[in-house]
C-alpha positions as a Markdown table, in Angstrom:
| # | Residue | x | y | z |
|---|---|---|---|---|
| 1 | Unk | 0.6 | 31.9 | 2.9 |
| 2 | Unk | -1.0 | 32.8 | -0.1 |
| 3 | Unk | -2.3 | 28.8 | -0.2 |
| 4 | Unk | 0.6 | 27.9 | -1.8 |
| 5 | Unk | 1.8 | 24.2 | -2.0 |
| 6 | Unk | 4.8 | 23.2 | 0.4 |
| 7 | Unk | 8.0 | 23.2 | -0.6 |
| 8 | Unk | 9.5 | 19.9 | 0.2 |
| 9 | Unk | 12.7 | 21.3 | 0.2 |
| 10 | Unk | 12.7 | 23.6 | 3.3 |
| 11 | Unk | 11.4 | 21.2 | 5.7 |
| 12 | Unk | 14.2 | 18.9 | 5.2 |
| 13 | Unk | 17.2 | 21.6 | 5.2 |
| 14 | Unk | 15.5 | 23.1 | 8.6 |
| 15 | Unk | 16.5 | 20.8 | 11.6 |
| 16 | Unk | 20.1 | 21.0 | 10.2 |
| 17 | Unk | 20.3 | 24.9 | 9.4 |
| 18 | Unk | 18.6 | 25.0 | 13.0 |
| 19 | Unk | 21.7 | 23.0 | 14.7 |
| 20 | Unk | 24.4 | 25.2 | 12.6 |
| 21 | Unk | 22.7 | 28.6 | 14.0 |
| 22 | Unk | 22.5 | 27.0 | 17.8 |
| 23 | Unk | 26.3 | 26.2 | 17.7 |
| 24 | Unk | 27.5 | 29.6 | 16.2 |
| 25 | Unk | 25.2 | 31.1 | 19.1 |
| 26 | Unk | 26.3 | 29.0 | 22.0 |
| 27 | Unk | 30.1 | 29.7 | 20.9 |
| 28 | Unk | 29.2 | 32.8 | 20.9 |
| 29 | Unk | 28.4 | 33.1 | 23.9 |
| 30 | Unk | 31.4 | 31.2 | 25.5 |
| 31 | Unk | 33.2 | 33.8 | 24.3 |
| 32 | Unk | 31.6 | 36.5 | 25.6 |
| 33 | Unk | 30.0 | 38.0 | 22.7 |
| 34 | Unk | 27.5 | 41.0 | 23.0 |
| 35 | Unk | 24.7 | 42.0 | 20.6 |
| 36 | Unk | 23.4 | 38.3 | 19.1 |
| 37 | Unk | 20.4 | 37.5 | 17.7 |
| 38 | Unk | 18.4 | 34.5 | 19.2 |
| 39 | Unk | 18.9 | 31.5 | 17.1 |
| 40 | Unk | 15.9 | 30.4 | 15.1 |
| 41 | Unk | 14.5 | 27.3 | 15.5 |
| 42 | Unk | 13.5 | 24.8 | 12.3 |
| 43 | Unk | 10.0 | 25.3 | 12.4 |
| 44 | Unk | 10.6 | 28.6 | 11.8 |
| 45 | Unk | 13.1 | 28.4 | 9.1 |
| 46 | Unk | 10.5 | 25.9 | 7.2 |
| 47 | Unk | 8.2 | 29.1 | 7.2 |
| 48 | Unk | 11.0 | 31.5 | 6.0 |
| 49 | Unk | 12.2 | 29.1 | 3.3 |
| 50 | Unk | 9.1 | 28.2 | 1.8 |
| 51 | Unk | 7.5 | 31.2 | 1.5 |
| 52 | Unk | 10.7 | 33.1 | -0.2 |
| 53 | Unk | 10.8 | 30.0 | -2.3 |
| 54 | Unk | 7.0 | 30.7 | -3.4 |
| 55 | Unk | 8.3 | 34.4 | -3.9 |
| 56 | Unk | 10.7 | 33.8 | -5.7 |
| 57 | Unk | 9.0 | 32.2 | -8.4 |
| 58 | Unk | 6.6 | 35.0 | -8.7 |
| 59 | Unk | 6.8 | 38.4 | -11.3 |
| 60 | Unk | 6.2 | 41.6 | -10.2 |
| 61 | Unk | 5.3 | 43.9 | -13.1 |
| 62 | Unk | 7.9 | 41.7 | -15.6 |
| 63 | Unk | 10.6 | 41.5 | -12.6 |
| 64 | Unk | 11.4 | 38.7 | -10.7 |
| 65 | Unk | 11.6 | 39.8 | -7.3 |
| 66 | Unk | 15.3 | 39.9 | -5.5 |
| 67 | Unk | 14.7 | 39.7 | -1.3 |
| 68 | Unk | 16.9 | 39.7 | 1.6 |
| 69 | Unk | 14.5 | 38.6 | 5.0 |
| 70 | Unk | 16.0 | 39.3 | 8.3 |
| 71 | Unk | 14.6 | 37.1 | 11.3 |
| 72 | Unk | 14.7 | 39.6 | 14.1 |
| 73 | Unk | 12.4 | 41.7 | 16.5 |
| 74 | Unk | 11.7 | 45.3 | 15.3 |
| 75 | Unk | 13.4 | 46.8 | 18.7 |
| 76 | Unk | 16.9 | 45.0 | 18.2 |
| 77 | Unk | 17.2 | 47.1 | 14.4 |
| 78 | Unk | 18.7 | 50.3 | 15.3 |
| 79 | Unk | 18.0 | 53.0 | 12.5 |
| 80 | Unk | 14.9 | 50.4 | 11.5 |
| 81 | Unk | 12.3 | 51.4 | 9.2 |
| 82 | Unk | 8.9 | 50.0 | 10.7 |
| 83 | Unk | 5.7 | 50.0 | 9.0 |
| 84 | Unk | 2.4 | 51.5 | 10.6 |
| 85 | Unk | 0.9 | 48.4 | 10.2 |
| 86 | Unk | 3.1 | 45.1 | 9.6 |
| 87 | Unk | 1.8 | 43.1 | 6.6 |
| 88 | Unk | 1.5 | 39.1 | 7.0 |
| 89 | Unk | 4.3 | 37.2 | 5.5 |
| 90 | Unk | 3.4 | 35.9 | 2.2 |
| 91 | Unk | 4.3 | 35.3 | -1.1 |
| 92 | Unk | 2.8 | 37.9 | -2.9 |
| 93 | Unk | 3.5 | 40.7 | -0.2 |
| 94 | Unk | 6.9 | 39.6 | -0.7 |
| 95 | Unk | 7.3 | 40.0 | -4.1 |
| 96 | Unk | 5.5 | 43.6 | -4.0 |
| 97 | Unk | 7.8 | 44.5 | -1.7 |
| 98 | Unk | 11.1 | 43.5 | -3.6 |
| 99 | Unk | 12.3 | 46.6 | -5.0 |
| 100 | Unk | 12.5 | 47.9 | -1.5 |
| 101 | Unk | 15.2 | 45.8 | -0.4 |
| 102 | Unk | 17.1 | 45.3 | -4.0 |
| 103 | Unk | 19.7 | 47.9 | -2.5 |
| 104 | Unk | 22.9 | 45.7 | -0.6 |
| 105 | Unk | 22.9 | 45.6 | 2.5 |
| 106 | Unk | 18.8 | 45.9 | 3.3 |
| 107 | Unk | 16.8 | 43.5 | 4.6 |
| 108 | Unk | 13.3 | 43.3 | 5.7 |
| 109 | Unk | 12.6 | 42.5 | 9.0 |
| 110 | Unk | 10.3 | 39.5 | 9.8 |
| 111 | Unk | 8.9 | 38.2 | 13.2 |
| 112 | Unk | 5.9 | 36.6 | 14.7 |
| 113 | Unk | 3.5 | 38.1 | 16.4 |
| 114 | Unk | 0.0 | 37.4 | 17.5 |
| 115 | Unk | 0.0 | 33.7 | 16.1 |
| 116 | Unk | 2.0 | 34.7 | 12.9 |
| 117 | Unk | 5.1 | 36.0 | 11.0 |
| 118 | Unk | 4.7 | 39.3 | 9.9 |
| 119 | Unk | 6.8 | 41.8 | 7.9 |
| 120 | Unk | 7.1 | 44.7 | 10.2 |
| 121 | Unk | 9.7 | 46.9 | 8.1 |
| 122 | Unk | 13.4 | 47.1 | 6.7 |
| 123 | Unk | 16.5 | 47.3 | 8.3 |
| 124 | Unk | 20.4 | 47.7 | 7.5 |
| 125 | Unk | 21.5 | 46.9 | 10.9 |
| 126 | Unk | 20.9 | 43.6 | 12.5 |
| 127 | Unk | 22.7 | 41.7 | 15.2 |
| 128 | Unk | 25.7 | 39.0 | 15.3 |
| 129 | Unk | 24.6 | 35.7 | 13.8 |
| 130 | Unk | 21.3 | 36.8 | 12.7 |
| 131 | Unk | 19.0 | 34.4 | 10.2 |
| 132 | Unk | 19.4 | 36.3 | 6.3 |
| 133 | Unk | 17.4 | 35.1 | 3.9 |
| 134 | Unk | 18.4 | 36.0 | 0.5 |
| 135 | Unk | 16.5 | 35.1 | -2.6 |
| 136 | Unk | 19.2 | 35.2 | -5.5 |
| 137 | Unk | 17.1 | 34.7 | -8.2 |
| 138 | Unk | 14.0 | 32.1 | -9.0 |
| 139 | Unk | 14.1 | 29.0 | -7.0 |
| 140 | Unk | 17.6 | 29.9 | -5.5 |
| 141 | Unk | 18.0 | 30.5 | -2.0 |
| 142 | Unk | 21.3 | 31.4 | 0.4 |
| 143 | Unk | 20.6 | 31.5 | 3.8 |
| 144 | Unk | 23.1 | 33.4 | 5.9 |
| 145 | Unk | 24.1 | 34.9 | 9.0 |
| 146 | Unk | 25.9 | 38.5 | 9.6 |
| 147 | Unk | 29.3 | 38.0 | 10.9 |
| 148 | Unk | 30.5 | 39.9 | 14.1 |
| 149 | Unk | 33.0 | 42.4 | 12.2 |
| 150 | Unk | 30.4 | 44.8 | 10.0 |
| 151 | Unk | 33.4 | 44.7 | 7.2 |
| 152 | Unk | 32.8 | 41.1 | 6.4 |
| 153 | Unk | 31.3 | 39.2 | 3.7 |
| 154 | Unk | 28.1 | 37.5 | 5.2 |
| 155 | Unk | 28.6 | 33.7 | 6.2 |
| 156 | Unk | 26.7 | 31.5 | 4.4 |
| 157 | Unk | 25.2 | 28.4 | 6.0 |
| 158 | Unk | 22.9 | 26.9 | 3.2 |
| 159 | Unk | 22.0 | 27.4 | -0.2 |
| 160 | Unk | 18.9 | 25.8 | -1.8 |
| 161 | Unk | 18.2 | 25.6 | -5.5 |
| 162 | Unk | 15.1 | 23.8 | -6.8 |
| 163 | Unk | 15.2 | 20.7 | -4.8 |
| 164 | Unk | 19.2 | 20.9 | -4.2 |
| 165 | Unk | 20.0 | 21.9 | -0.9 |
| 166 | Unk | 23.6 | 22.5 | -0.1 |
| 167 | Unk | 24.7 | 22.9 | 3.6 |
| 168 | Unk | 28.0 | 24.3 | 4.2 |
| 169 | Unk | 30.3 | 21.7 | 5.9 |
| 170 | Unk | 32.5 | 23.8 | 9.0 |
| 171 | Unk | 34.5 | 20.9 | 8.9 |
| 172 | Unk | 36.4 | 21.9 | 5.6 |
| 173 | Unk | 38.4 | 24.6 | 7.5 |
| 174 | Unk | 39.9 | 22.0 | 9.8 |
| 175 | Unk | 41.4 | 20.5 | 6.6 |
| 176 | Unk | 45.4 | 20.7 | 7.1 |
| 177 | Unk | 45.8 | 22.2 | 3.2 |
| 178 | Unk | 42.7 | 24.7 | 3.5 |
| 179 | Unk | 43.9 | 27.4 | 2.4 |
| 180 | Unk | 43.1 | 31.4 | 5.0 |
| 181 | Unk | 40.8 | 32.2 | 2.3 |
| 182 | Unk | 38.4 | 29.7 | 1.9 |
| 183 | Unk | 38.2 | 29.3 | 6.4 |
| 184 | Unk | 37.6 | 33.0 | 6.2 |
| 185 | Unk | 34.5 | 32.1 | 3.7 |
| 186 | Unk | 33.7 | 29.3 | 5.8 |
| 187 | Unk | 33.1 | 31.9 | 8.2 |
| 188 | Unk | 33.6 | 29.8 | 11.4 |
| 189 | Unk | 36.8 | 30.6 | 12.8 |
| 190 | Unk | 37.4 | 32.6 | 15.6 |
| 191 | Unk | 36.5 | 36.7 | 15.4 |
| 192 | Unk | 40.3 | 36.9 | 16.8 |
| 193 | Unk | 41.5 | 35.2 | 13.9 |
| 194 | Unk | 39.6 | 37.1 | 10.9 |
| 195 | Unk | 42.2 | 39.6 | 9.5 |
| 196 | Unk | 41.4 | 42.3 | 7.0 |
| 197 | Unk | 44.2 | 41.1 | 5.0 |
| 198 | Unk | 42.1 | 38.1 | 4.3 |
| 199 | Unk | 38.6 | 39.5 | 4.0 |
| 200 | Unk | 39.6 | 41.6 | 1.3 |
| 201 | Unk | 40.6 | 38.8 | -0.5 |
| 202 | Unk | 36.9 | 37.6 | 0.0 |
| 203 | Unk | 35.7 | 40.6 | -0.9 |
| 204 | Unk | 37.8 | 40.6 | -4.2 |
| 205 | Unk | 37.0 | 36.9 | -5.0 |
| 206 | Unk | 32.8 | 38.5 | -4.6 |
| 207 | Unk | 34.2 | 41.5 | -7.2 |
| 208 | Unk | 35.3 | 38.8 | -9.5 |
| 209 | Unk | 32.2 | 37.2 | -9.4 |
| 210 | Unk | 29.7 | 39.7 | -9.8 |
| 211 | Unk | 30.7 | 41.4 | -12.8 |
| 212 | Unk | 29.7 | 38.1 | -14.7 |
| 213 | Unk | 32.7 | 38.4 | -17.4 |
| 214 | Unk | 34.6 | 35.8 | -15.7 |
| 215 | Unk | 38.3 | 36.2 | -14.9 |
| 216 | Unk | 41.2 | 34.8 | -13.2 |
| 217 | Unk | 43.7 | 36.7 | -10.1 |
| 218 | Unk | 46.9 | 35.2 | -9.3 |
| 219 | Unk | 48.0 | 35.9 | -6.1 |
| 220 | Unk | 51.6 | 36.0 | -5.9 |
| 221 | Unk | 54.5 | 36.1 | -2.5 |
| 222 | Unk | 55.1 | 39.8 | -2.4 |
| 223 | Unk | 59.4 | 40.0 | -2.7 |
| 224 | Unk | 59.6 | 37.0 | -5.2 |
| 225 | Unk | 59.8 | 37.5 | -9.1 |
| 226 | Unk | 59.6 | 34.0 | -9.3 |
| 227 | Unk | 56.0 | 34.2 | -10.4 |
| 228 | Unk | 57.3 | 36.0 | -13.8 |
| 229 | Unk | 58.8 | 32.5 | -15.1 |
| 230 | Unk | 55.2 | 31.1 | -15.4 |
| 231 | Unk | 54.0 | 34.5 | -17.4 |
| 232 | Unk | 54.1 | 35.6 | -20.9 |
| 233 | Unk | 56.3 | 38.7 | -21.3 |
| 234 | Unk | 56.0 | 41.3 | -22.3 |
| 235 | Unk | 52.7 | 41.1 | -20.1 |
| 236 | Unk | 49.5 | 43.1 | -22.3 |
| 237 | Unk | 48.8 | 45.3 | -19.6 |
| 238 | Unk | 52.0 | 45.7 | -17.0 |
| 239 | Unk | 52.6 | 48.2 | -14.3 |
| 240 | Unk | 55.0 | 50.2 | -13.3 |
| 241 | Unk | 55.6 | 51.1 | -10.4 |
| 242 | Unk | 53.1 | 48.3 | -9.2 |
| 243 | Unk | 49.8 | 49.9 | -7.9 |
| 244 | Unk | 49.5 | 50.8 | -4.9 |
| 245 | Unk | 46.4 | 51.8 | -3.6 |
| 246 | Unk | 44.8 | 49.3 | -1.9 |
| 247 | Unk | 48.3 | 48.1 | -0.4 |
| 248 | Unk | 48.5 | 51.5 | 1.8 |
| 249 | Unk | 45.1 | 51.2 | 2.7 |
| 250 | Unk | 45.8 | 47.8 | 3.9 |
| 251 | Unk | 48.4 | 48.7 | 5.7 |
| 252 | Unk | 46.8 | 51.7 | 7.4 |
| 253 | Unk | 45.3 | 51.6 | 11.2 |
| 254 | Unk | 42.7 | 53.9 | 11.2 |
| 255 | Unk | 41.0 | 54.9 | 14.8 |
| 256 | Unk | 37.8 | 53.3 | 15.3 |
| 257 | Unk | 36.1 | 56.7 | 14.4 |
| 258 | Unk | 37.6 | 57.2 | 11.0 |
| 259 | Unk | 36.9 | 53.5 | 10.2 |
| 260 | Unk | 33.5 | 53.5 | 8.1 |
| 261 | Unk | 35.7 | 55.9 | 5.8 |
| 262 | Unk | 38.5 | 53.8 | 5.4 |
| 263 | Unk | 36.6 | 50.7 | 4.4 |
| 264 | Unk | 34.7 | 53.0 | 2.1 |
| 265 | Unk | 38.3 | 53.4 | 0.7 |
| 266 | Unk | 39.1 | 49.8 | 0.8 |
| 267 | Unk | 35.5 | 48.9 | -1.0 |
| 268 | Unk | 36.4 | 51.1 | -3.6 |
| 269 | Unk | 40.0 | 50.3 | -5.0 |
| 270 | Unk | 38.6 | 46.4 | -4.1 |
| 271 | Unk | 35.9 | 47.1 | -6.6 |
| 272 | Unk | 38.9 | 48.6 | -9.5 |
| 273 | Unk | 40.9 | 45.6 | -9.0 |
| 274 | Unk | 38.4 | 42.7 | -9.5 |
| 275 | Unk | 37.0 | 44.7 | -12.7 |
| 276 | Unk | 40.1 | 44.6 | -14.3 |
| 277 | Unk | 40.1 | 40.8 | -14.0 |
| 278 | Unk | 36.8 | 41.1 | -16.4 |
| 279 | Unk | 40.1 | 42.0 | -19.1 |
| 280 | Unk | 41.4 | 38.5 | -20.9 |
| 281 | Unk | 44.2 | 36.9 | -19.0 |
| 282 | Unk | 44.8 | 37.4 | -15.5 |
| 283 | Unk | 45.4 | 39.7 | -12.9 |
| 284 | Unk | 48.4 | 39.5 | -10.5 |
| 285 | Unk | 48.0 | 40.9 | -7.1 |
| 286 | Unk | 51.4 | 40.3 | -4.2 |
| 287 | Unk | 49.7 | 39.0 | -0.9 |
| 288 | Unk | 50.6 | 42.3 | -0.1 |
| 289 | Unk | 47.9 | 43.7 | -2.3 |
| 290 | Unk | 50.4 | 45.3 | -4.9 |
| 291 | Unk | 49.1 | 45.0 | -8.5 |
| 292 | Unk | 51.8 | 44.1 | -11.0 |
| 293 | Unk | 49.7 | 43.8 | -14.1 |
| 294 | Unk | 46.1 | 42.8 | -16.0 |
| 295 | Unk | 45.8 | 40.8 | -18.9 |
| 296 | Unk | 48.8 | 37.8 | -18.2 |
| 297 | Unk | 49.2 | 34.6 | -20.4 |
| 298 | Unk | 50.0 | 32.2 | -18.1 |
| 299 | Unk | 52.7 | 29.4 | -19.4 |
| 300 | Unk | 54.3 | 26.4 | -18.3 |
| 301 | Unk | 57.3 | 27.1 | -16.2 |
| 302 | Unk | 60.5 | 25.9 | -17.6 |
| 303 | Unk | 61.2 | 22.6 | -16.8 |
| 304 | Unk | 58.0 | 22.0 | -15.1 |
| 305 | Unk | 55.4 | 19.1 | -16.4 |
| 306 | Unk | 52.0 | 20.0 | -17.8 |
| 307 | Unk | 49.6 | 19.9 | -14.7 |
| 308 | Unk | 47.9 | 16.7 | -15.6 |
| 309 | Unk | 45.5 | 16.4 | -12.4 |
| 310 | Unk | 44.1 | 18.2 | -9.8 |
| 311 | Unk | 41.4 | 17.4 | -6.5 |
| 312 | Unk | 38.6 | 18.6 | -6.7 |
| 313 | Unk | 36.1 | 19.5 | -3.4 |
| 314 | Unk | 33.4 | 21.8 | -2.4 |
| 315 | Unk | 32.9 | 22.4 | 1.2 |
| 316 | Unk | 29.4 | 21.2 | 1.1 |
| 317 | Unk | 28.1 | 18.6 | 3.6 |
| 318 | Unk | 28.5 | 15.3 | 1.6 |
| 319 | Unk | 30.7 | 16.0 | -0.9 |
| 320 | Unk | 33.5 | 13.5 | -1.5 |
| 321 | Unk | 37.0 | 14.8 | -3.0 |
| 322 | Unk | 37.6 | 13.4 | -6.8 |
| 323 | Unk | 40.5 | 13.4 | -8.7 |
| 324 | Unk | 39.9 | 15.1 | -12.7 |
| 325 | Unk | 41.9 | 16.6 | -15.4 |
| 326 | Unk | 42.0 | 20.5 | -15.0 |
| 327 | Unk | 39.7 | 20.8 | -17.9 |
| 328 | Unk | 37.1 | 19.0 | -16.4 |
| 329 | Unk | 36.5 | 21.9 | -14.4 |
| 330 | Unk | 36.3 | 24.2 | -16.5 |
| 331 | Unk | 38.0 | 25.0 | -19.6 |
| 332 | Unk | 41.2 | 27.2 | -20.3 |
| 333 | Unk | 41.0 | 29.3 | -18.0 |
| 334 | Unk | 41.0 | 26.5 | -14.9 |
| 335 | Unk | 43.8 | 24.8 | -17.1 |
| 336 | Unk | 46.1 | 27.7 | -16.8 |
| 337 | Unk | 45.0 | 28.5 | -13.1 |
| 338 | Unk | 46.1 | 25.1 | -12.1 |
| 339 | Unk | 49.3 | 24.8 | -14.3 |
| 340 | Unk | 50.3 | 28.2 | -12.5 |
| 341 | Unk | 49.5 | 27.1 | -9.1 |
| 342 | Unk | 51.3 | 23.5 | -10.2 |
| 343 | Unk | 54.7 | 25.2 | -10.8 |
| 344 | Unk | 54.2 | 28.1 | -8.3 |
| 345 | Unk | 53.8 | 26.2 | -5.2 |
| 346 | Unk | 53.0 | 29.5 | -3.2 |
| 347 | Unk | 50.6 | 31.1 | -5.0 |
| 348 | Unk | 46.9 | 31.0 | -5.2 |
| 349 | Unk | 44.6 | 31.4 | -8.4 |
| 350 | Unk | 41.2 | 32.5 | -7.9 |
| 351 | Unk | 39.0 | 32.1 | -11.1 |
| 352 | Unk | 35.5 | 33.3 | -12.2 |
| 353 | Unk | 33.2 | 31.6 | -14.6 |
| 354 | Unk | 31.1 | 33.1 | -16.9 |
| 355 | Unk | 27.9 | 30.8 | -15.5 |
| 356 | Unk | 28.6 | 31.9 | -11.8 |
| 357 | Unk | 30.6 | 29.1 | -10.6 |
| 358 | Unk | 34.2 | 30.3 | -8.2 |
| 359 | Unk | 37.1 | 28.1 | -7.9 |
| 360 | Unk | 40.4 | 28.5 | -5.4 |
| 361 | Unk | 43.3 | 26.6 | -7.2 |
| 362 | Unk | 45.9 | 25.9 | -4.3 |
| 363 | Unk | 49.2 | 23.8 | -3.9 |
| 364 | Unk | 48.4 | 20.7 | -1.3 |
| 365 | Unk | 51.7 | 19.7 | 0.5 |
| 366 | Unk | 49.8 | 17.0 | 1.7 |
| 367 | Unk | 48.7 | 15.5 | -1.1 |
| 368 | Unk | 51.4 | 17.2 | -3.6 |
| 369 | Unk | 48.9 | 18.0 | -6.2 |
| 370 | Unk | 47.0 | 20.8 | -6.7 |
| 371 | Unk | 43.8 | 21.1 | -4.9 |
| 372 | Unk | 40.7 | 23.5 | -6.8 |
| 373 | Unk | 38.1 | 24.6 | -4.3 |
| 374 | Unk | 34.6 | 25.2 | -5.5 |
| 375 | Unk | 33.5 | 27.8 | -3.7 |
| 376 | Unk | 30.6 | 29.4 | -5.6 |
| 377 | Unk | 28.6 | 28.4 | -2.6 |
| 378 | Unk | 30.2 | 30.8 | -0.1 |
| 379 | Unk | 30.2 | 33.6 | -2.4 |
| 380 | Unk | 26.2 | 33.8 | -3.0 |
C-alpha cells in the first residue's frame, strides 16, 4: 500500500461498520430481497479505509483527488467498465485515478484477488447494500451503502474525519418525535415504507446543501395559510399561482418503463427549488410540494413567545441530547428556523450553513419544545 503508515482510525471504526452491513444484509434477506451484495467483513474495510484515507491526502497535478470505491466482484456490475489488467489498490493509483470517478454516481470497483485487493474498473451499477466508499475531500471519509430503490439518496453508515469517526446510530429513527425525514436519511426503515414523497425531501435537503450559499425551506401543511402569520408580507419574492411543477410530478404514476424519465423530471425541478433557497430568507414549499414563495422574513407569530430553547441531537452513536439557545447553533438563520417551527407546530424548517453543517428544526410533542436535528452526517 504504497508503505504508508496505518491509519489508526479505520481499524477501530471496522468491527462496528462490519456489524451495521451484516444486519442490513441478514434483514435483507428475511425479507426476500434479490440482488445484494455480500457484506464485507472488518478486515476488509480497515484496508478500504486506510488506503482512501492515504489518498485522500495526496495531490494529483494541484487537485486533491475526489473517489467513490465500490466493494464488489467485476461480474455482479452490469454495464461495468473493466480494465485489461486490474491495478493494485494503493494510494497513489487512487489518486491518479480520481478524475475518473469525479462524475455522481461512478464508482470504481475494488476486490481481491490472488492474495490482494485490486482495482479492476468502474461501475455505475452495483447491488443492494453494497460497501461505497466516498472520499469527500482530505481526510474526510463517508462510507455508504446503495439503497434498494435506485431513486434514493445513498445510506450512510459512517463518516470519518481525521481521527473523528462518526457511526450513524439506527436507533434515532425509533425516536417517538423523529420526524419521516430524518428515518428516511437514516436509511433503515423498511423498502415498503420509503415514499417518494419523502425522498424528495432528502433530495432537496442534498440541493440545499450543495450549492454552499446556505439557506433555509419551510415546509408548510398544504390547505393552511396559517403559516403566513409567522411571515413578513409583502413576501420579496411571492408566487402566484403557487408553482407547481414538482407537485404534478409528485403526484404522477408513471409505468415502470417511463420511470428513469420521470425521475429525470423530478431531479430537475428538485434541483430549481433548493437553488432558490441560495436567495436571502427562506423558501416555502406545502408538503404537497407547492412553492408559495423565495426570499421570506420569518417573524414572531402574534402572541407567541420568542423561542428561547431548543434540543439539540445528532443521530450519531454516542451523542447525548443537550438543551441550547437557538443561537448556539447557528446564528440568525437557526434563530428564525426555530422561532418558525416554535409557533408553527406543523411545520418543518430545514437550514443550510455556509460551512456545510444541515439542521431539521421540528416541533416535539413529547418534549413540547423544539427539537433541531443535525444531520450534516446523512447528507455527505
Amino acid at each position: 500500500m504504497d508503505d504508508a503508515p496505518a491509519y489508526p482510525a479505520a481499524r477501530a471504526a471496522a468491527a462496528p461498520i462490519e456489524a451495521v452491513f451484516a444486519r442490513h444484509y441478514q434483514s435483507a434477506v428475511a425479507r426476500g430481497d434479490s440482488d445484494l451484495a455480500p457484506p464485507p467483513d472488518a478486515a476488509t474495510i480497515e484496508v478500504l479505509v486506510e488506503t482512501a484515507f492515504w489518498a485522500s491526502l495526496r495531490r494529483e497535478e494541484g487537485y486533491t483527488p475526489r473517489i467513490s470505491l465500490a466493494l464488489l466482484p467485476p461480474e455482479r456490475a452490469r454495464m461495468g467498465l473493466a480494465f485489461a489488467r486490474p491495478l493494485p489498490l494503493e494510494p497513489g493509483a487512487l489518486a491518479r485515478l480520481a478524475p475518473a470517478v469525479e462524475q455522481p454516481g461512478m464508482h470504481l470497483g475494488v476486490w481481491p484477488a490472488a492474495g490482494r485487493f485490486e482495482v479492476w474498473g468502474a461501475t455505475r451499477v452495483i447491488p443492494s447494500f453494497c460497501l461505497v466508499l466516498e472520499v469527500v475531500r482530505p481526510g474526510l471519509l463517508v462510507v455508504k451503502h446503495r439503497r434498494t430503490q435506485a431513486f434514493a439518496k445513498f445510506g450512510n453508515v459512517a463518516v470519518l474525519e481525521g481521527d473523528r469517526i462518526r457511526l450513524v446510530d439506527e436507533q434515532s429513527a425509533s425516536l417517538p418525535d423523529c420526524p419521516g425525514l430524518l428515518t428516511w436519511l437514516l436509511g433503515f426503515d423498511a423498502p415498503a415504507a420509503w415514499g417518494d414523497s419523502v425522498n424528495a425531501l432528502v433530495q432537496l435537503a442534498a440541493g440545499m446543501r450543495a450549492h454552499g450559499r446556505g439557506g433555509s425551506l419551510l415546509i408548510v401543511p398544504a390547505g393552511s395559510d396559517a403559516w403566513r402569520e409567522s411571515v413578513v408580507t409583502p413576501m420579496p419574492y411571492a408566487i402566484a399561482p403557487p408553482y407547481s411543477r414538482l407537485a404534478d410530478l409528485m403526484r404522477a404514476a408513471p409505468p415502470d418503463d417511463a420511470r428513469p424519465a420521470w425521475q429525470d423530471a423530478v431531479r430537475r425541478a428538485i434541483e430549481s427549488v433548493a437553488g432558490l433557497t441560495a436567495v436571502d430568507g427562506a423558501a416555502i414549499l406545502t408538503d404537497r410540494f407547492e412553492l408559495h414563495g423565495f426570499g421570506a422574513k420569518i417573524q414572531p407569530r402574534a402572541g407567541h413567545a420568542p423561542v428561547e430553547q431548543v434540543v439539540l441531537t445528532e443521530p450519531v452513536v454516542g451523542d447525548v441530547a443537550v438543551t441550547v439557545h437557538p443561537v448556539e447553533i447557528g446564528g440568525t438563520r437557526h434563530l428564525s428556523a426555530a422561532q418558525f417551527v416554535h409557533d408553527q407546530h406543523e411545520a418543518l424548517a430545514l437550514v443550510a450553513s455556509q460551512d456545510g453543517r444541515f439542521t431539521l428544526f421540528a416541533w416535539s410533542p413529547c418534549d413540547e419544545v423544539v427539537h433541531a436535528h443535525r444531520v450534516e452526517v446523512l447528507l455527505l
